[in-house]
N, C-alpha and C positions, 0 to 999 in steps of 0.2 A: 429354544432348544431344551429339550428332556433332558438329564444327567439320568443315567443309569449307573445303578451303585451292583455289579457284579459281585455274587455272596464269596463269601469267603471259605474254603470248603479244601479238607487234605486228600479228596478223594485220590487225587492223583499220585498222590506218596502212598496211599494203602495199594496201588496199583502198582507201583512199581515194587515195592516190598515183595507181596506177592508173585511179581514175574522174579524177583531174585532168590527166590525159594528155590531155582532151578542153578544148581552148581555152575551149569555152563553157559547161563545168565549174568549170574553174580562174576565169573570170571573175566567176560566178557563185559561187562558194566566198566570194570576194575583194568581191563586192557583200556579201556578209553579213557578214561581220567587219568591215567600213567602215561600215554600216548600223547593228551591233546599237549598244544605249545604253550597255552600257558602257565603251565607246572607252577600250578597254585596248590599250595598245600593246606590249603583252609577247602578247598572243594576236594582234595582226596581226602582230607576226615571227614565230611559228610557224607562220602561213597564209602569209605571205610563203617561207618556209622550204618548206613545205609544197610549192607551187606551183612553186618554182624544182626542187626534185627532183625533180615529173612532167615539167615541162617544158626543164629545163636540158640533159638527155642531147641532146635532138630539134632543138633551137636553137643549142645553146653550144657551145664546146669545154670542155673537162674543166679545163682555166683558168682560162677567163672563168665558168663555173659557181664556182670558190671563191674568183674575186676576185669576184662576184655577191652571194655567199652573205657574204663579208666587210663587205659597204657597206650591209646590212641596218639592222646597229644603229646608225652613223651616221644613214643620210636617217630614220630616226625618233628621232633626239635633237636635230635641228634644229627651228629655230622655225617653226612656220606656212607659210606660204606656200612659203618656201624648200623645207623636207620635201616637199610636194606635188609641187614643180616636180622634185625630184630622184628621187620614187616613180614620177612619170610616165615620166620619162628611163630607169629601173631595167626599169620594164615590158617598152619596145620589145623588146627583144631577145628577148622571149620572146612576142613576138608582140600582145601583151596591150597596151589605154590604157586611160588614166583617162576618164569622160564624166559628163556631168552629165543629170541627167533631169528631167522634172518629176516634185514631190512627188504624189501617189495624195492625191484631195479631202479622204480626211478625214485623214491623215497634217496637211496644210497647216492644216486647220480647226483643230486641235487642238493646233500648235505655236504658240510665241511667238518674234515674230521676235528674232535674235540680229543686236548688229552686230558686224562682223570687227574 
């Protein structure tokens, strides 16, 4: 049997960069990695990451994009609440907030309340 060696290629990251150039991409990227269950926070910095290089060239200056890209891993190794307030703060500039929605009927059916 052949061994085929598949190249190795970012094309797909230059793709998805590009579809996050659209706000309501980027938002929506950023609702699903905040949604999925398993609230890894090493994959919301790489979407966080992700999102500041569609959108940092169009918003930022080329500064405030790598002190941006810097405060990343800070506001997610803070506790609770605090991280939230400082991921909201982080957003702005890139045009981007945090919101809260109502849960979808059977989402709510289905969950057990949690208290904070």
């Amino acid at each position: 049997m052949k061994t085929v060696k598949a190249p190795t290629s970012d094309i797909w990251i230059d793709s998805l960069i590009d579809s996050l150039k659209d706000p309501q991409e980027a938002a929506a990227y950023l609702e699903a990695v905040l949604e999925s269950e398993a609230g890894d926070s090493e994959l919301l910095s790489v979407a966080l990451q992700d999102v500041l290089k569609a959108l940092g060239d169009s918003q930022l200056s080329s500064k405030a994009t790598q002190h941006h890209l810097g405060k990343i891993d800070d506001i997610l190794s803070k506790p609770g609440s605090e991280a939230i307030y400082e991921l909201a703060q982080w957003l702005k500039p890139l045009g981007l907030q945090l919101t809260v929605t109502i849960a979808e009927f059977e989402e709510r059916s289905t969950q057990t309340p949690q208290k904070l």
